[in-house]
C-alpha positions as CSV (number, residue, x, y, z in Angstrom):
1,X,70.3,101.1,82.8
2,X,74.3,100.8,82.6
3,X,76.3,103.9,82.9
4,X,78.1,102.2,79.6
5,X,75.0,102.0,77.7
6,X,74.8,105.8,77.5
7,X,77.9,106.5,76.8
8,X,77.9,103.8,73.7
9,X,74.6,105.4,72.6
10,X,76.3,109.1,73.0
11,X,79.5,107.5,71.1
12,X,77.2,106.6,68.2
13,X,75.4,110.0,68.2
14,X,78.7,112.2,68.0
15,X,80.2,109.5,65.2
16,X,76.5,110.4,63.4
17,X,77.4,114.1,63.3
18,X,81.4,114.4,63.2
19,X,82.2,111.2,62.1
20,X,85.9,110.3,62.4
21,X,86.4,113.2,64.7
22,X,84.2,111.6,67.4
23,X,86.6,108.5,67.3
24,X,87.7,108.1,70.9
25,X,91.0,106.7,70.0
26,X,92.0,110.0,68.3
27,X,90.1,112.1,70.9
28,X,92.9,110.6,73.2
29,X,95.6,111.3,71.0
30,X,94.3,115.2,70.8
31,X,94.7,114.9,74.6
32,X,97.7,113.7,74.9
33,X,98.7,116.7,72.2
34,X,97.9,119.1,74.4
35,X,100.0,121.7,76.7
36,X,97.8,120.3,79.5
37,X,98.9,116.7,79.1
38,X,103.3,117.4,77.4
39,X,103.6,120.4,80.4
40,X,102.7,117.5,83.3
41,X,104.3,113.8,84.4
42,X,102.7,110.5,83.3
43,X,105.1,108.5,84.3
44,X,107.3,108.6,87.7
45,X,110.6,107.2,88.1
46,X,111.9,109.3,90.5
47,X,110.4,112.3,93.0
48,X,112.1,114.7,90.7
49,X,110.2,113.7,87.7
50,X,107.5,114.7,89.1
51,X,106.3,118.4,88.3
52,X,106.3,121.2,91.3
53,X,103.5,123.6,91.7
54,X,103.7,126.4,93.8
55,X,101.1,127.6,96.1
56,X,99.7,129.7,93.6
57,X,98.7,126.8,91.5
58,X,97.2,125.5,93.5
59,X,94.8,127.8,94.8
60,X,94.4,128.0,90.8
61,X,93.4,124.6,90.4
62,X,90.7,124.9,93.6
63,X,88.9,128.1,91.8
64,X,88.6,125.9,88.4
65,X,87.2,122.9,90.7
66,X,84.9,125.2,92.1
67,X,84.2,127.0,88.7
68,X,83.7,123.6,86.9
69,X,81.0,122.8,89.2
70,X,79.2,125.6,89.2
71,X,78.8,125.7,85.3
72,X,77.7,121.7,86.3
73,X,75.1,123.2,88.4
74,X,73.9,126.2,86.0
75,X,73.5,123.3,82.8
76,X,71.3,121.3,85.6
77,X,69.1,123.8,86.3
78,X,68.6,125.2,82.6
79,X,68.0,121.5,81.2
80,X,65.5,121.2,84.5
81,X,63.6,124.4,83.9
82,X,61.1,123.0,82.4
83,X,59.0,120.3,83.0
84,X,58.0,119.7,79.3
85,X,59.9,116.4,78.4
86,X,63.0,117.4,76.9
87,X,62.0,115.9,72.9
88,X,59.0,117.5,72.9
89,X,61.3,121.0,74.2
90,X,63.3,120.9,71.2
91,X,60.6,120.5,69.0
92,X,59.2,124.0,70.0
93,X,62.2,125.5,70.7
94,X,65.3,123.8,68.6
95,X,67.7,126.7,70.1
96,X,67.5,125.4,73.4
97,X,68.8,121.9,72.6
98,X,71.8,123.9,70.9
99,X,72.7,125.8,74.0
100,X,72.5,123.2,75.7
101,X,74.7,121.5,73.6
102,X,76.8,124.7,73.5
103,X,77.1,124.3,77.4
104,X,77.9,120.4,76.9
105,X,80.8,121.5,74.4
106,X,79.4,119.2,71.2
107,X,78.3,121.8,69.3
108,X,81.3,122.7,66.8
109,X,81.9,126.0,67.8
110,X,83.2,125.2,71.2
111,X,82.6,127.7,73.8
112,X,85.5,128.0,76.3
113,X,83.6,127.1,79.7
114,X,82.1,123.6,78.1
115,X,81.7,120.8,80.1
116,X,83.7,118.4,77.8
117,X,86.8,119.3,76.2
118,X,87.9,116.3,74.4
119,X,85.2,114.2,73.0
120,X,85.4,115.7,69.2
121,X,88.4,116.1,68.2
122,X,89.2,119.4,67.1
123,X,92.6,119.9,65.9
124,X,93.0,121.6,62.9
125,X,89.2,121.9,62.8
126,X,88.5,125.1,59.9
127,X,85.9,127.3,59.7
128,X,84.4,125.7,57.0
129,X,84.4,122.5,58.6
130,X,82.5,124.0,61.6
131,X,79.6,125.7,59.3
132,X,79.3,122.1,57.4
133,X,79.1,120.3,60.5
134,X,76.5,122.9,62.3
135,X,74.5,123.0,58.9
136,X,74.4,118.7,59.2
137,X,73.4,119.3,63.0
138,X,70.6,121.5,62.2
139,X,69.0,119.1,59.4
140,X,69.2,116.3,62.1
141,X,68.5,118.3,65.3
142,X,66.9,114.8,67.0
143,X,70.5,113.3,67.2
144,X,71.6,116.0,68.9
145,X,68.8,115.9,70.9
146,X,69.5,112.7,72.4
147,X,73.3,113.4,72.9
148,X,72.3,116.5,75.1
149,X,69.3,114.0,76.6
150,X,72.3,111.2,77.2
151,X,74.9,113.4,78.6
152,X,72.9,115.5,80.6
153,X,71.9,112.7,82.9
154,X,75.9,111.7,83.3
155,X,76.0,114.6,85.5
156,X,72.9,114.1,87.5
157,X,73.1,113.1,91.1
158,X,71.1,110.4,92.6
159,X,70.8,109.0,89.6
160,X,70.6,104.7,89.6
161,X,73.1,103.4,87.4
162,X,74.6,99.9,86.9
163,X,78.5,99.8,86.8
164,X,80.6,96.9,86.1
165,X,82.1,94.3,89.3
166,X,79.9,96.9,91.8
167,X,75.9,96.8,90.5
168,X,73.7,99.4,91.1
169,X,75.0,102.6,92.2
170,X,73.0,106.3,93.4
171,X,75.6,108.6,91.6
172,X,76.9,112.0,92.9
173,X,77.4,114.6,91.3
174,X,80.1,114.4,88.6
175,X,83.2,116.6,88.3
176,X,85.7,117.7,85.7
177,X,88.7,115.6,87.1
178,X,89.3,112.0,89.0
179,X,91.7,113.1,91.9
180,X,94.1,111.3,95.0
181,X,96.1,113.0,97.2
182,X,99.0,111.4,99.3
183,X,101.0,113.0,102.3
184,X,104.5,112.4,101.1
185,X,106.3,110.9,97.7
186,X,106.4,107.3,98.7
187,X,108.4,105.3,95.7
188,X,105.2,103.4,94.6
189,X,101.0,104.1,94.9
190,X,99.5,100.9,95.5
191,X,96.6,99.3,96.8
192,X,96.6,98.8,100.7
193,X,96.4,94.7,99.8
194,X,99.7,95.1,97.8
195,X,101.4,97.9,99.6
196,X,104.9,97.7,101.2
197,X,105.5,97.7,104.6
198,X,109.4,98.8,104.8
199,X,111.4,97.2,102.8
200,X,109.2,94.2,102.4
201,X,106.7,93.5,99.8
202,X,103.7,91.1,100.6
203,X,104.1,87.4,100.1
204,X,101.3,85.5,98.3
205,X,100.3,84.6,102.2
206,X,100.0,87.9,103.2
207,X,97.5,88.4,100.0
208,X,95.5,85.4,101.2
209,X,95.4,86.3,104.8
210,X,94.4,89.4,103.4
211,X,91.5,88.3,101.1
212,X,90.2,86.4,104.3
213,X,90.1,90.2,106.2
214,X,88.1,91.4,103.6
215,X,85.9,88.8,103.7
216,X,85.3,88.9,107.2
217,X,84.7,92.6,107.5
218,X,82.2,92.2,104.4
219,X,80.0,89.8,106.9
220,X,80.5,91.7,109.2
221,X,78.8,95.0,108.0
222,X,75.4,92.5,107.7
223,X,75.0,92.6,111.2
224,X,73.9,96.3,111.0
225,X,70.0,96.9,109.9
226,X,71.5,100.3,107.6
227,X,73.1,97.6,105.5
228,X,70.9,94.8,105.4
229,X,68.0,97.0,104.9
230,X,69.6,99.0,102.3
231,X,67.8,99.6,98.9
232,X,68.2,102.4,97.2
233,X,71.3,101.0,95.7
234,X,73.6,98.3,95.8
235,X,76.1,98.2,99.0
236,X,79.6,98.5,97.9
237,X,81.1,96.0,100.6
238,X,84.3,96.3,99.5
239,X,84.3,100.4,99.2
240,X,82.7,100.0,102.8
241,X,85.1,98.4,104.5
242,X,88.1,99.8,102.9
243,X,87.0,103.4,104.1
244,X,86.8,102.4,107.6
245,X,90.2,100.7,107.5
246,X,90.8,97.5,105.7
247,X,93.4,97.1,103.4
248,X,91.6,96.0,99.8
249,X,92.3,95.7,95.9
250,X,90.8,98.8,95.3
251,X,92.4,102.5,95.6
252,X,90.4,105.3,96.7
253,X,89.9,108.6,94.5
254,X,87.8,111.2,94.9
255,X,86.3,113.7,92.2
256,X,87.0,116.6,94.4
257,X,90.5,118.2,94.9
258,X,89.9,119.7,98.5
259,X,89.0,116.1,99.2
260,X,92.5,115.1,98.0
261,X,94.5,118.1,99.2
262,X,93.4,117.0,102.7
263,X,94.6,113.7,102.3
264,X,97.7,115.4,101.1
265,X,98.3,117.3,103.9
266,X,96.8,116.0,107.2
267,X,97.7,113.0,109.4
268,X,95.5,110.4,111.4
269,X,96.8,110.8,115.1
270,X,97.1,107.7,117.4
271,X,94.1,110.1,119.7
272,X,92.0,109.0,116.1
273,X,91.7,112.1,115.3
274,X,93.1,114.1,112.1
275,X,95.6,116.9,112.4
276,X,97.6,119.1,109.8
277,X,101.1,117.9,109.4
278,X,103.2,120.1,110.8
279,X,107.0,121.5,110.1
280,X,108.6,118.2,111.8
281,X,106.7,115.6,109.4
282,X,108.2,117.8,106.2
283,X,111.2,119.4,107.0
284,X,113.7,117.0,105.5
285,X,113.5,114.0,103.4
286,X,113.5,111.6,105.6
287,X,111.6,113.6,108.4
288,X,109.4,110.2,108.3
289,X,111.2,107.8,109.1
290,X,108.4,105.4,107.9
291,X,108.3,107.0,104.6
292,X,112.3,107.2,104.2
293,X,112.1,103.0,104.7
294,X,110.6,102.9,101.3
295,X,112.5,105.0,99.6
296,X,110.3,107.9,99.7
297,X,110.0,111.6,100.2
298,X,108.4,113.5,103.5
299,X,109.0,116.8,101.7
300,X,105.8,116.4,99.2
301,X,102.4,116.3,99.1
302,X,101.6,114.3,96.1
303,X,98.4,115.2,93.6
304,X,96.7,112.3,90.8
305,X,94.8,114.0,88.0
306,X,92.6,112.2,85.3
307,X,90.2,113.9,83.0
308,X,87.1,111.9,84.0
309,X,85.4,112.5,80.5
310,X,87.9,110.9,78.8
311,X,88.6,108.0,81.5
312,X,84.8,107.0,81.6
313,X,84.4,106.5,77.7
314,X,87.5,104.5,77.4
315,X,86.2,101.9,79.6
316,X,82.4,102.4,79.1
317,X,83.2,101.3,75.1
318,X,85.7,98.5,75.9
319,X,84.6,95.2,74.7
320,X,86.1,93.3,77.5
321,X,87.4,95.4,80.8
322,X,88.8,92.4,82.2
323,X,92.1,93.6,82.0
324,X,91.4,97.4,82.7
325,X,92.0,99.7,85.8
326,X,88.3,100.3,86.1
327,X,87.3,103.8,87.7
328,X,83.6,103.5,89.2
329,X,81.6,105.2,92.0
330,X,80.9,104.2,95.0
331,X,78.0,106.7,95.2
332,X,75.2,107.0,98.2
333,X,76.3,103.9,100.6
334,X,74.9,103.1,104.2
335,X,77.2,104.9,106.0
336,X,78.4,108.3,104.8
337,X,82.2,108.5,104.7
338,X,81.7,107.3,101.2
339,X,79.7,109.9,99.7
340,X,81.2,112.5,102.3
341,X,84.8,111.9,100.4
342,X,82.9,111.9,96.9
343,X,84.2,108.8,96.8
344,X,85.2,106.6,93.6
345,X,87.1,103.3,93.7
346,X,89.7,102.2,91.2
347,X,89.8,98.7,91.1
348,X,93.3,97.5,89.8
349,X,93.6,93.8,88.2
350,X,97.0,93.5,89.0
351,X,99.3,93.2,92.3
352,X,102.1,94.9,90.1
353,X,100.1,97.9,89.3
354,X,101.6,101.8,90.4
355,X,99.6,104.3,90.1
356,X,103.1,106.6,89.9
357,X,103.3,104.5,86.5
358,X,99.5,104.6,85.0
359,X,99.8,107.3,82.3
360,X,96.5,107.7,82.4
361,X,96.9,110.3,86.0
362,X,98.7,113.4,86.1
363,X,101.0,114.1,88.8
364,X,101.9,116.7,90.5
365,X,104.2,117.6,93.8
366,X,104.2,120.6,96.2
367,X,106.3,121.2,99.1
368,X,104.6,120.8,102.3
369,X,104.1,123.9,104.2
370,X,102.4,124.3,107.7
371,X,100.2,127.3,106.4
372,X,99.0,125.2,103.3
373,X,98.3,122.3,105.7
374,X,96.6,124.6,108.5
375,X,94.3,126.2,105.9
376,X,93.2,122.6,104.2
377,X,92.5,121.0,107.5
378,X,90.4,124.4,108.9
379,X,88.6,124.4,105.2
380,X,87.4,120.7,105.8
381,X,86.2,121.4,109.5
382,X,89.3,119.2,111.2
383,X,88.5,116.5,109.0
384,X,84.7,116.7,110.0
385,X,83.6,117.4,106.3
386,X,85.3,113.6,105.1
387,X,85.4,112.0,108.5
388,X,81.4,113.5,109.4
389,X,81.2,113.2,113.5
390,X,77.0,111.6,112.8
391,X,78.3,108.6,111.1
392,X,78.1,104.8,112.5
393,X,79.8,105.1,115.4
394,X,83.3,103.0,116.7
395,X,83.3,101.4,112.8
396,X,86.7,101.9,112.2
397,X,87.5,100.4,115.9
398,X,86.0,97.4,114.8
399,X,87.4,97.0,111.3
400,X,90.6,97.6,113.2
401,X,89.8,94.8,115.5
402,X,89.3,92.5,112.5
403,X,92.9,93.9,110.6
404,X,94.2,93.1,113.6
405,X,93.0,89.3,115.0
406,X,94.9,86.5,114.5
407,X,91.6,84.4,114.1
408,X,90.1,84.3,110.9
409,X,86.3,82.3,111.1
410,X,85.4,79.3,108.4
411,X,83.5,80.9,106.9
412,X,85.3,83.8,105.3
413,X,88.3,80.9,104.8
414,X,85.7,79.0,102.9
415,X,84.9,82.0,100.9
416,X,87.9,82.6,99.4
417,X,88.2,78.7,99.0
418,X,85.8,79.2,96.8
419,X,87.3,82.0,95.0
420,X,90.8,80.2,94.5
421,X,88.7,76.6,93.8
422,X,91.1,74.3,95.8
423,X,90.5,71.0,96.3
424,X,89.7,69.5,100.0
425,X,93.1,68.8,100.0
426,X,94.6,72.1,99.4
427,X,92.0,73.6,101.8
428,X,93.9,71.7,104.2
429,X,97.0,72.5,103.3
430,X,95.5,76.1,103.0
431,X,94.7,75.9,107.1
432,X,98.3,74.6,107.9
433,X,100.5,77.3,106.4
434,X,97.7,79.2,107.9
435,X,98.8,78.3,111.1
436,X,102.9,78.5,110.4
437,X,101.5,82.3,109.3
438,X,100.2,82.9,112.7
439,X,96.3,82.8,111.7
440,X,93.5,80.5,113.0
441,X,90.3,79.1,111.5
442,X,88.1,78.7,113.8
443,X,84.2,77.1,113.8
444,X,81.7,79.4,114.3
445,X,81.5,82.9,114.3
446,X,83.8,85.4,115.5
447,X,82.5,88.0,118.0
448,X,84.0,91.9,116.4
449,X,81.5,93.3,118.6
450,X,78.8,92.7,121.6
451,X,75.1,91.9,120.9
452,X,74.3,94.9,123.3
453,X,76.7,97.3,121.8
454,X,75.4,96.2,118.1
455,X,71.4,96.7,119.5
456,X,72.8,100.6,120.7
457,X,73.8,101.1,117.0
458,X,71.4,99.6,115.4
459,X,68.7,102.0,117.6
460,X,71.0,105.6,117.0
461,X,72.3,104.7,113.0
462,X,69.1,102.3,111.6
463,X,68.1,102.4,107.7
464,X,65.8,105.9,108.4
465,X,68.2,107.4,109.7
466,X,70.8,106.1,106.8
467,X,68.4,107.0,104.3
468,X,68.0,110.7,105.7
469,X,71.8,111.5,105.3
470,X,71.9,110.8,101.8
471,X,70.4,114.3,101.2
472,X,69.2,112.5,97.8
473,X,66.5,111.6,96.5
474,X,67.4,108.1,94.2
475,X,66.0,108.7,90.1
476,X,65.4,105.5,88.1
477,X,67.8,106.2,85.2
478,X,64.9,106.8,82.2
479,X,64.5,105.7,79.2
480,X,66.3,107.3,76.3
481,X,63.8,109.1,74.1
482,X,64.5,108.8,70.3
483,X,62.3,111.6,68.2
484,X,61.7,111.6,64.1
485,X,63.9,113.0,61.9
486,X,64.1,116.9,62.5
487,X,65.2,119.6,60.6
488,X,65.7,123.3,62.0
489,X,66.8,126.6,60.3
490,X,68.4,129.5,61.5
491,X,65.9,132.5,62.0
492,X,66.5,136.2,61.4
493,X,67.2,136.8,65.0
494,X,69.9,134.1,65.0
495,X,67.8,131.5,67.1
496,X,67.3,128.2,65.5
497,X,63.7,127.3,64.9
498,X,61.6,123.8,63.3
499,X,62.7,123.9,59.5
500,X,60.5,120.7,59.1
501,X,60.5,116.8,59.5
């Protein structure tokens, strides 16, 4: 089942119950109303539009990440409790669908700790409005029963979903926020296909030369049996190889801020190893000289924020997400720096596009301090928590190998022939300014590694062993269950019980 078929069917439910106030349009709006949304920057010009947290803040924001998920965690396990099929639940006990809704945060009096916070819009929401709106709830107590049935299994790990551009995906477990951290302020947040490099932006050559890369590392991740026998899920090639170093269209975020705040603070060494920045890489503006090319800023760590609720039902109901910045996860993959990053991808549909300028993230700045970095890289084991030391060995050599080579096989040429549908006679052409570029097609395939050093992989990291570092189980997404009309009424202790059907 598609991840946006439940959230069109819980759409439809919320519209059933609060009508116009369910309207995700305005549910944005209220958003955007907030002192959450006017107290941060959308949009960044400049470093200093950008707002500064102190250290404090931080450490804020970390305790509500950890305190989000461990009310995610508590609404598992009461909606797992039993295993009487949730409809037939609510039927005996209606006031256990309502605190579960009450935990979910659809129920209209809003509990503070909820899991959403802006899928009913509640401004100016009276008290009499509340009691109409629970008394409609309780005279159709199977609609709310499938919105807690839907939304419940959005936050369920392991669970096999389809997502747009990327298949079928074995989800992790969801979080409050989408998040990206960057080690300095660096004028623009692009993908690594369009990035800068100094003052120079990429030709339409060096896009090309780059589509052929990614093509080339995709084939090459088929030579390993934990790919090619890979099926609990769809293998996100493109997540894949731009996790072990290949610049792609996509942009990495994660859905958990320690995750970010590393990336914010550490460093990959030329020894390939990460360390903590330290007092040297932050001390002035341009204490990178790298970073001061492009007009940036070595001083700041830089944090993205988006409210994932909100993100994933804008695109889930969109018609046509052709021309959206589409968030989806790369879930359960292979090899484990995906899933060990809780990794997401955002696939951007334009070269032009900034994160600095998608109002859709937050942003935030801190001043780097060696303390701050110290305690990041020590709370994510030197990196080994992202970076796990048990994964494929020497991948990123040989992605590296790959960036690097200035032969590029016929193959992955043809391939994005294909994609650009030239003519013979472009192709040709294609080849020439290939060569004026530098590159090489060449017949035949391209050896990124030797058939004995593939045969010791393939024996220490095979599909069983792949499988086993999951640490999940994968869960066919069910079928939505649909009960009769219900009615409940309130008993004399306060619980809600069957009123009828």
């Amino acid at each position: 089942m598609s991840y946006s078929h439940y959230f069109r069917v819980a759409n439809q439910n919320l519209h059933e119950l609060y009508g116009s106030r369910a309207d995700l349009n305005k549910c944005i709006e209220w958003y955007r109303s907030s002192r959450e949304y006017q107290e941060s920057c959308h949009i960044a010009l400049r470093c200093e539009d950008i707002l500064l947290l102190s250290k404090d803040t931080i450490f804020q924001m970390i305790r509500e990440d950890e305190d989000y998920l461990s009310r995610v965690n508590q609404f598992l396990k009461f909606t797992s409790e039993s295993e009487t099929p949730p409809t037939r639940r609510s039927r005996s006990d209606p006031s256990r669908t309502i605190q579960a809704a009450k935990m979910l945060g659809i129920f209209p009096t809003r509990e503070p700790d909820a899991l959403y916070h802006w899928i009913i819009d509640r401004r100016d929401l009276t008290d009499s409005e509340k009691k109409q709106f629970e008394e409609k709830i309780v005279q159709n107590i199977n609609i709310l029963e499938v919105l807690v049935n839907v939304l419940s299994k959005t936050f369920e790990p392991g669970l096999l979903l389809t997502f747009p551009n990327v298949g079928t995906v074995m989800t992790q477990q969801k979080s409050q926020f989408y998040y990206r951290g960057e080690s300095a302020y660096y004028g623009s947040s692009k993908p690594g296909l369009y990035r800068e490099h100094g003052k120079k932006a990429p030709d339409d050559m060096a896009h090309f030369v780059g589509w052929i890369k990614i093509n080339e590392a995709c084939s090459f991740l088929d030579k390993f049996d934990a790919v090619r026998q890979w099926s609990g899920s769809a293998v996100n090639y493109i997540a894949l190889v731009q996790h072990y170093g290949i610049p792609t269209m996509m942009m990495d975020v994660t859905s958990d801020l320690k995750t970010a705040l590393f990336f914010a603070c550490c460093k990959y060494g030329k020894d390939r190893k990460w360390h903590p920045l330290e007092s040297q890489d932050f001390a002035e503006k341009d204490s990178r000289k790298h970073i001061a090319d492009l007009g940036g800023d070595s001083r700041y760590g830089i944090l993205y924020r988006s409210p994932m609720e909100l993100t994933d039902f804008k695109w889930a109901l969109a018609d046509d997400t052709a021309g959206m910045n589409i968030i989806t996860p790369v879930g359960y993959q292979p090899f484990m720096r995906c899933s060990s990053q809780h990794g997401y991808m955002l696939l951007v549909n334009s070269p032009k596009y900034d994160m600095l300028k998608d109002a859709s993230f937050s942003k935030y700045r801190f001043r780097l301090n060696a303390d701050l970095c110290q305690w990041i890289y020590e709370e994510m084991d030197c990196g080994d928590k992202i970076y796990p030391h048990k994964d494929v060995p020497d991948m990123e050599q040989h992605m590296e190998m790959i960036k690097n080579s200035r032969q590029v096989s016929k193959q992955a040429f043809d391939l994005v022939m294909e994609k650009y549908r030239l003519t013979n006679a472009q192709k040709e052409m294609c080849k020439r300014e290939l060569t004026k570029y530098g590159c090489t097609v060449v017949d035949g395939e391209i050896e990124h590694i030797t058939a004995n050093w593939l045969r010791k992989i393939n024996k220490k990291y095979g599909i069983e062993e792949a499988v086993k570092r999951t640490n999940e189980q994968p869960k066919l997404s069910p079928m939505l269950q649909f009960v009769a009309n219900t009615s409940v009424k309130k008993g004399a202790d306060g619980d809600y019980e069957l009123g009828g059907q």
